[in-house]
C-alpha positions as CSV (number, residue, x, y, z in Angstrom):
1,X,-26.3,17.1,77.9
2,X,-24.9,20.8,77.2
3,X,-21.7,19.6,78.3
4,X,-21.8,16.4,76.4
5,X,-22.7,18.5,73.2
6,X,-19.9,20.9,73.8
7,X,-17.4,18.5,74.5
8,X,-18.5,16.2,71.4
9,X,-19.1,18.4,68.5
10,X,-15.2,20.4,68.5
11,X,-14.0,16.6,68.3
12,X,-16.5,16.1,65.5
13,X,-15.2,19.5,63.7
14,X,-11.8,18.6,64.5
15,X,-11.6,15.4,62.6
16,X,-14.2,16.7,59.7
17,X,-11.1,18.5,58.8
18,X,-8.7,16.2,59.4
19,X,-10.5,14.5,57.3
20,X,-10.2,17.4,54.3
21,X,-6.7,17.5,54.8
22,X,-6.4,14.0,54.2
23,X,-5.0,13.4,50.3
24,X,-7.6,11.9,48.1
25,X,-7.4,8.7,47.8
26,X,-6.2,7.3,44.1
27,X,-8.7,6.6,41.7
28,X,-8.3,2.6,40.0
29,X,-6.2,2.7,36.7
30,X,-8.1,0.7,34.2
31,X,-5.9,-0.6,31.4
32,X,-7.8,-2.3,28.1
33,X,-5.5,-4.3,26.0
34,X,-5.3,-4.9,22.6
35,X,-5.9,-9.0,23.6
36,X,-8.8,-8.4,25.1
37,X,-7.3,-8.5,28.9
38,X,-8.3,-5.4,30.7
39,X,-5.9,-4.4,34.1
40,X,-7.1,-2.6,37.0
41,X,-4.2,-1.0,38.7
42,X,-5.0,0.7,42.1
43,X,-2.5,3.2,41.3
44,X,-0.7,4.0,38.5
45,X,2.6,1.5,38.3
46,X,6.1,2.6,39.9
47,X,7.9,-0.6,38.7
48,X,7.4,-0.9,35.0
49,X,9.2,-3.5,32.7
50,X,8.7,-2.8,28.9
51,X,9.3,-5.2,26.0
52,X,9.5,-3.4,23.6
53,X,11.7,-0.3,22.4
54,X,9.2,1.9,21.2
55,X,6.9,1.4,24.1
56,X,10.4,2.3,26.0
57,X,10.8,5.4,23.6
58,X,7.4,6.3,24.5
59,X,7.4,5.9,28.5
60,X,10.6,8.0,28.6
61,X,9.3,11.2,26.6
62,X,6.2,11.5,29.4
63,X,9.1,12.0,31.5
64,X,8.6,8.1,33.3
65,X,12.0,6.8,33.4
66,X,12.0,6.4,36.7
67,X,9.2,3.9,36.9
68,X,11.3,1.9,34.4
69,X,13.6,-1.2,35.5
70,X,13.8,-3.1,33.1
71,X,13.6,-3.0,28.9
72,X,14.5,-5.9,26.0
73,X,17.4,-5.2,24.2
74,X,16.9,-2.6,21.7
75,X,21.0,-2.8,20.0
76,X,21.7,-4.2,16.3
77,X,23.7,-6.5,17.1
78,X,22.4,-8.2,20.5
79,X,23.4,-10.6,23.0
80,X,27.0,-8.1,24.4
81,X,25.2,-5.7,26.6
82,X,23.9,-5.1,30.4
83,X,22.1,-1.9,29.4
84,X,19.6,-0.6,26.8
85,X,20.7,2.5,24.5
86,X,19.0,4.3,26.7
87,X,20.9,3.0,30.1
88,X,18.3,0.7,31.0
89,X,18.9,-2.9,32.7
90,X,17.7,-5.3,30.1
91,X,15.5,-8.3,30.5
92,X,16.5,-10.2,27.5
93,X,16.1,-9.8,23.6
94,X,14.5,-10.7,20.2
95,X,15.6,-14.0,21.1
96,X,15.1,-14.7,24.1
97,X,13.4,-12.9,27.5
98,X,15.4,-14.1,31.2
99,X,11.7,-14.8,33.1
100,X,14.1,-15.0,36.0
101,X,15.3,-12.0,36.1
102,X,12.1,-10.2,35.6
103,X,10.5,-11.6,38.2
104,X,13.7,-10.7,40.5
105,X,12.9,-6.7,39.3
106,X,9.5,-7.4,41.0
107,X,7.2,-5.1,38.2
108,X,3.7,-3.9,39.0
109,X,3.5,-4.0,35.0
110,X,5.0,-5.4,32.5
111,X,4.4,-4.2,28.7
112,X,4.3,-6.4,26.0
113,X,3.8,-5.6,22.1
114,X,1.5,-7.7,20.5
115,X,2.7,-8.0,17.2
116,X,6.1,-7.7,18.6
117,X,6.2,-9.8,21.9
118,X,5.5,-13.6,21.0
119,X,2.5,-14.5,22.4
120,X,4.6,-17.9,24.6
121,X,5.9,-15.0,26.6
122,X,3.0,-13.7,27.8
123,X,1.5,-16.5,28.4
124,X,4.1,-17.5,30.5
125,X,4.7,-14.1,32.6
126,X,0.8,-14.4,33.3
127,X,1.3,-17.7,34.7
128,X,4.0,-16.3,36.8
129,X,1.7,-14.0,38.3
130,X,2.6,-10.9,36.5
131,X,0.3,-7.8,35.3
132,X,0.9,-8.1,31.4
133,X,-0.2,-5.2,29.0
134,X,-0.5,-5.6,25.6
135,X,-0.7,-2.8,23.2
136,X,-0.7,-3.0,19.5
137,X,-1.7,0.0,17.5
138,X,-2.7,-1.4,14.2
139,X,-3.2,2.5,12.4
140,X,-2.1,5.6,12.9
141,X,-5.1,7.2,14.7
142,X,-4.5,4.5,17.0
143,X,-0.9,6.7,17.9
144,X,-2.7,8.9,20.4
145,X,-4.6,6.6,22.2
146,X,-1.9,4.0,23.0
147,X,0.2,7.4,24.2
148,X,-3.0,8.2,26.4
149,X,-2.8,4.4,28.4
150,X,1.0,4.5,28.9
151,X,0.6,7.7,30.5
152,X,-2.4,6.5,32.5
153,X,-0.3,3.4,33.3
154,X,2.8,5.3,34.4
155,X,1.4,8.2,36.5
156,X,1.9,10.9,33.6
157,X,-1.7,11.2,32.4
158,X,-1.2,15.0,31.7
159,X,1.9,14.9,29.8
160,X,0.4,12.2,27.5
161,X,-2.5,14.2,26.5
162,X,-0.2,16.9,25.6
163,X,1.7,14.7,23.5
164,X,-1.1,12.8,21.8
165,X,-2.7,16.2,21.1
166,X,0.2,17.5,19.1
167,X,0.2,14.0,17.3
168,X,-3.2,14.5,16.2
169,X,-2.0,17.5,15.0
170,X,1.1,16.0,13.0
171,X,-1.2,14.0,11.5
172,X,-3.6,16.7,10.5
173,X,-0.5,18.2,8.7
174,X,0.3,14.7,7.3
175,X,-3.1,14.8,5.6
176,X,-3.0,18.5,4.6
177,X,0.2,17.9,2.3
178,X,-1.1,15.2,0.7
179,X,-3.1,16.7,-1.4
180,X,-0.6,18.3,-3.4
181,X,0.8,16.7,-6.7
182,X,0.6,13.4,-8.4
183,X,0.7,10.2,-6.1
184,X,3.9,8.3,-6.5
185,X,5.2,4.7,-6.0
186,X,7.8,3.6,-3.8
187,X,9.7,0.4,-2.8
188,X,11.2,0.1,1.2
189,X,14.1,-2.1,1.6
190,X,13.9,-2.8,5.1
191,X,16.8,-5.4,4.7
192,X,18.9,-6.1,1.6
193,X,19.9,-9.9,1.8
194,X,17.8,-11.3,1.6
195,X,15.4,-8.6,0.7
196,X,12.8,-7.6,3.1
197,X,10.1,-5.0,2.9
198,X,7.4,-3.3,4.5
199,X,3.8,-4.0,3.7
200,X,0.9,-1.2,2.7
201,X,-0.6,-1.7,6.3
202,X,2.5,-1.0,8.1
203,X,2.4,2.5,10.3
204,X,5.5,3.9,8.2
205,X,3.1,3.0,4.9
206,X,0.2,4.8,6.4
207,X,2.4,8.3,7.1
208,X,3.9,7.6,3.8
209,X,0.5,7.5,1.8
210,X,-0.6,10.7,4.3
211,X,2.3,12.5,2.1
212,X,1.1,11.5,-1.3
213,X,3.1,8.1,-1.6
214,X,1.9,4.7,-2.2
215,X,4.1,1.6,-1.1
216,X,4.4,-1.4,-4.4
217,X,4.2,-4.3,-1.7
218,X,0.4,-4.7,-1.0
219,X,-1.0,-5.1,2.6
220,X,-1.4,-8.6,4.1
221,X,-0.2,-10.8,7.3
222,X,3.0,-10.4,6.9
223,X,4.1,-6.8,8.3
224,X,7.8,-7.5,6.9
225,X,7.2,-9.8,3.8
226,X,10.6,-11.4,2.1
227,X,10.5,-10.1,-1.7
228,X,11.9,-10.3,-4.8
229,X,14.6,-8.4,-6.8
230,X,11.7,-9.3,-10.0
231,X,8.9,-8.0,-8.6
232,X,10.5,-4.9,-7.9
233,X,11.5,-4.1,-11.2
234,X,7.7,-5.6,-12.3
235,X,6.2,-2.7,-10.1
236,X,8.9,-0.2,-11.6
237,X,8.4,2.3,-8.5
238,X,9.2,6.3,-9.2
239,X,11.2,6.1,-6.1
240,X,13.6,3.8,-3.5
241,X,13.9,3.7,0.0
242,X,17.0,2.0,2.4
243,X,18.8,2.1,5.6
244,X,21.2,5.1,5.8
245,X,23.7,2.3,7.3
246,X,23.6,0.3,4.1
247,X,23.2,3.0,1.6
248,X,26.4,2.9,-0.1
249,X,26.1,-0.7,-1.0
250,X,22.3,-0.4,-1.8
251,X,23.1,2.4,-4.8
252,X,25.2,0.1,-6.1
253,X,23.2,-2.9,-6.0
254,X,19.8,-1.2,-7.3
255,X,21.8,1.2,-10.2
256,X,22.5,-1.7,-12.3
257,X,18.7,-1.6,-12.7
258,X,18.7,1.0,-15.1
259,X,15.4,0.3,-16.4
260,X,13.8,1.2,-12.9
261,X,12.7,4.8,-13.0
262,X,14.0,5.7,-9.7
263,X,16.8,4.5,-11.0
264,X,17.1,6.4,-14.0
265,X,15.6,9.6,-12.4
266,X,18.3,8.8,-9.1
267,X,15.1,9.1,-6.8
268,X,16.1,7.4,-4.0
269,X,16.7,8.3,-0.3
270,X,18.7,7.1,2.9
271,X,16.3,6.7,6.0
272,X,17.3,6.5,10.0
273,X,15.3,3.3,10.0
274,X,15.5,2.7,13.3
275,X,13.1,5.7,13.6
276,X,11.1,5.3,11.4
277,X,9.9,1.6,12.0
278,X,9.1,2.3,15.8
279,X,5.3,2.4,15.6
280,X,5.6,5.2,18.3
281,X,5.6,9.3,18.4
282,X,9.7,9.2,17.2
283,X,8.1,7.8,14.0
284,X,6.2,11.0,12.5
285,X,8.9,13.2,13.4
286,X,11.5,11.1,11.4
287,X,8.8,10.7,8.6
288,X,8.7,14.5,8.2
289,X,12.2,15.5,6.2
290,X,11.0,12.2,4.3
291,X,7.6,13.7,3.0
292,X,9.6,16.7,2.3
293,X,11.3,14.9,-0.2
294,X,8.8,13.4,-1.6
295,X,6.9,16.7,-2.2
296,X,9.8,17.8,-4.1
297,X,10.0,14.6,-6.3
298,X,5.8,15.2,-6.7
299,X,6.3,18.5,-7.7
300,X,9.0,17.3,-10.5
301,X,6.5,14.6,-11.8
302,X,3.6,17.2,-11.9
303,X,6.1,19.3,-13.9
304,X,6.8,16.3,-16.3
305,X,3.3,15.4,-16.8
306,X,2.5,18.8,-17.7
C-alpha cells in the first residue's frame, strides 16, 4: 500500500497542475437582440459579417477588423465596387444582399440593423442557418449599451467599456450645455429633391435637443419623412441644416425664402451628414462643432430678446 500511495499521489499532483496550467475555458457569449432573439455564442465570433455601416464603424474602433469579412455597401453611389470605404469585401447593398456569397464567407455572426436591415433578409439568413443579430438603438442612452454587445460579440469586451464610458460622458456634456440660452428651432434637409427630413425621435434630433435645439418635423414612424417646401416656411425655424455636398445649391434654393428667419438672419450650417446620421459613437463627435454653433446662434437670440 506505501508503495501504491507513493507511486499514485505524485501522478495525482502532477496532473492537478496540469490541470492549473490549462487555459480557462471560454465563458458562453449571450447576445439579446433588439427582436427579441437572444444568441449564445460559445466564444466570442472570429468571422463576423455586418450589415450595416455604422455597426461596421463601430466594430472597427474596438480594434475588430479582423473578425470582419464581409460589410454592405456603405458608397453614395452604389452598385461599382468590390470593397467597402473601409476596404472591406462587400455582401451586397441598400438594394439588394448576395445570400450566396455570405454563406460562402462562412460567418459565426452576422449583424443586422433593425430599422435598417429589412426584416425578408433576416428571415431568410435564419433559414439558411445563420446566427443573425439584430440591434436597433431607439435613444441615445441606448449608445453605450449596443457598444457593450458588439464588443462582447467580437472578443473586445474591454475596449468597449472604455468607449461606452467616455460616451456616457459626451452625453453628460451634451446635457450640461443645454442649459444655456433660449431653445431654438431648426429644419434638417436630409435630401433636397424631393425634400426629406429627419424626425424629432431620430438619434441626431435627440443630440440636437441635448444642445438646446428643437427639430420642426415632429416624431412619428417615419424616421426620414418626405416634407414640404410649405410647411417649412409654416414652422418659420431660427435655423437650417443640409449636406455639406449640396450646400451651394441649398443657399440658393432656401434664400429666395426671405421671409424665413434663418434666412433673414443667414443661420444656416453645412453638416458631414454621413456622420452625423450613423446612429453610432462617430455621431456625437460630428454633432459637437454643430452644438457649438448653435450655442453661438443661442447666445445671439438671448442678446436679442434682451
Amino acid at each position: 500500500m506505501a508503495l501504491i500511495r507513493r507511486g499514485v499521489l505524485p501522478l495525482l499532483c502532477l496532473l492537478l497542475s496540469a490541470l492549473l496550467l490549462l487555459p480557462p475555458a471560454s465563458a458562453a457569449v449571450r447576445l439579446p437582440g433588439a427582436d427579441g432573439v437572444e444568441l449564445v455564442l460559445a466564444a466570442p465570433a472570429g468571422r463576423i459579417v455586418s450589415l450595416a455601416p455604422h455597426l461596421t464603424d463601430t466594430l472597427l474602433a474596438l480594434g475588430a477588423r479582423n473578425r470582419i469579412v464581409g460589410v454592405i455597401d456603405d458608397h453614395e453611389q452604389r452598385g461599382a465596387h468590390a470593397r467597402s470605404l473601409q476596404g472591406l469585401p462587400l455582401v451586397g447593398d441598400a438594394a439588394g444582399l448576395n445570400f450566396e456569397v455570405v454563406l460562402a464567407l462562412r460567418p459565426d455572426l452576422v449583424l443586422a440593423w433593425g430599422s435598417g436591415t429589412p426584416r425578408a433578409w433576416v428571415e431568410r439568413l435564419r433559414a439558411l442557418g445563420l446566427r443573425v443579430l439584430v440591434l436597433e438603438s431607439r435613444q441615445l442612452a441606448d449608445l453605450p449599451r449596443e457598444i457593450i454587445l458588439l464588443g462582447q460579440a467580437s472578443g473586445h469586451e474591454t475596449a468597449a467599456r472604455q468607449q461606452a464610458d467616455a460616451l456616457r460622458q459626451q452625453l453628460a456634456r451634451l446635457a450640461a450645455a443645454g442649459g444655456e440660452g433660449p431653445r431654438l428651432r431648426y429644419f434638417y434637409q436630409a435630401w433636397r429633391q424631393p425634400l426629406y427630413s429627419l424626425n424629432a425621435g431620430h438619434l441626431l434630433s435627440q443630440a440636437l435637443a441635448l444642445c438646446g435645439a428643437d427639430n420642426i418635423i415632429a416624431a412619428g414612424p417615419v424616421a426620414a419623412p418626405l416634407v414640404s417646401p410649405e410647411l417649412v416656411l409654416r414652422e418659420n425655424p431660427d435655423f437650417l441644416l443640409f449636406s455639406a455636398t449640396d450646400a451651394a445649391t441649398s443657399q440658393t434654393y432656401w434664400g429666395r425664402f426671405e421671409s424665413l428667419h434663418a434666412v433673414r438672419q443667414r443661420q444656416w450650417l453645412a453638416l458631414d451628414d454621413r456622420r452625423l446620421t450613423r446612429p453610432g459613437p462617430g455621431m456625437l463627435s460630428a454633432v459637437l462643432p454643430v452644438c457649438r454653433q448653435i450655442s453661438i446662434w443661442r447666445k445671439q437670440n438671448s442678446m436679442k430678446l434682451h
